[in-house]
N, C-alpha and C positions, 0 to 999 in steps of 0.2 A: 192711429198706431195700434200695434195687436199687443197681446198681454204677453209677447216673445220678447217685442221691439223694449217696450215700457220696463220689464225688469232686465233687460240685457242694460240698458241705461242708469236701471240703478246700480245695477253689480258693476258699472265702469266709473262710477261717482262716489259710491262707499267707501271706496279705499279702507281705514285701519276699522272702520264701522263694523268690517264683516265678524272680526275677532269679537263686536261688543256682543253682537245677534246673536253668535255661537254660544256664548257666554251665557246668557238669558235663557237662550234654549236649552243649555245643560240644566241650568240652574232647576229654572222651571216652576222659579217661583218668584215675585215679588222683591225685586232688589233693590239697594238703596247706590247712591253714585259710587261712594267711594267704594262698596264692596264690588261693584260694579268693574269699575280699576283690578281693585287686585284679584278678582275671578277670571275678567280681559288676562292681563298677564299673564294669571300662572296655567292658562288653557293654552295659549301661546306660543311656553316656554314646554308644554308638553307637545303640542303639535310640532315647532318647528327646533327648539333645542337649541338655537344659534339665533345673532342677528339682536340688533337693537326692539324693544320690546313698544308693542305700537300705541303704549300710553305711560310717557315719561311726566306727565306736568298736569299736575291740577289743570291750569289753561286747555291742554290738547284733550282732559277727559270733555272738560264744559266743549267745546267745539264740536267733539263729537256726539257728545249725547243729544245737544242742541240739533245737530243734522240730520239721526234718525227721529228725531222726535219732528221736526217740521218732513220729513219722508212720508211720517205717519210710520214708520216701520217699527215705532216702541209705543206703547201704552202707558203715560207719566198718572199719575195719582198721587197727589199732597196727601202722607200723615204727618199732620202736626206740620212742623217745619221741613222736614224730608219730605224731599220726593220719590217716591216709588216707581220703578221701571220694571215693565214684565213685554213681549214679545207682542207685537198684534197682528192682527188677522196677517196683513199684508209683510210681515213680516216672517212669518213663518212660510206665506208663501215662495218669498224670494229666497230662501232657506231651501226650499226644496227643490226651485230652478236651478241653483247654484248646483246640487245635486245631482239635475237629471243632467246639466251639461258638463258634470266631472263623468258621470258615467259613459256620454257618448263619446267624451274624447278617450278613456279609457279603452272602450269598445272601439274605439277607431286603429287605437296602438298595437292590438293586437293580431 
């Protein structure tokens, strides 16, 4: 597979994930789950303004965090009893494919 095929795959599997990565990457620093939620959310609630919000349930945060974390798409680190979540390599990468493909569709519309 080429590294097009590989993250076009992830970006079609991430589903409410991608809101967590945005998150991480604003952040940009070192988060723990639950601020993790209400950063997801309220970046969300500023990008799209409308719509059910894509981490209603302690459960749906564990689900998700658990799915970029086996991705490899977050970097977990134990303080203490917390876990620590920050961006990693390959997640930033897919951050920025997401990117170059909002710009070509963009550049296409016009």
């Amino acid at each position: 597979m080429t590294r097009e095929q590989i993250l076009t795959k992830l970006l079609e599997h991430i589903g409410d994930g991608l809101w967590m990565l945005a998150a991480l990457a604003k952040a940009g620093k070192p988060v723990n789950k639950e601020r993790l939620k209400e950063l997801t959310n309220n970046h969300y609630r500023l990008k799209r303004q409308v719509g059910e919000l894509p981490i209603r349930s302690r459960h749906t945060l564990d689900l998700l965090a658990a799915r970029l974390e086996g991705a490899a798409l977050v970097d977990v680190e134990g303080v203490g009893r917390a876990k620590m979540y920050t961006l990693s390599e390959l997640g930033w990468e897919l951050i920025r494919f997401r990117e170059q493909m909002k710009e070509k569709s963009e550049g296409g519309k016009q």
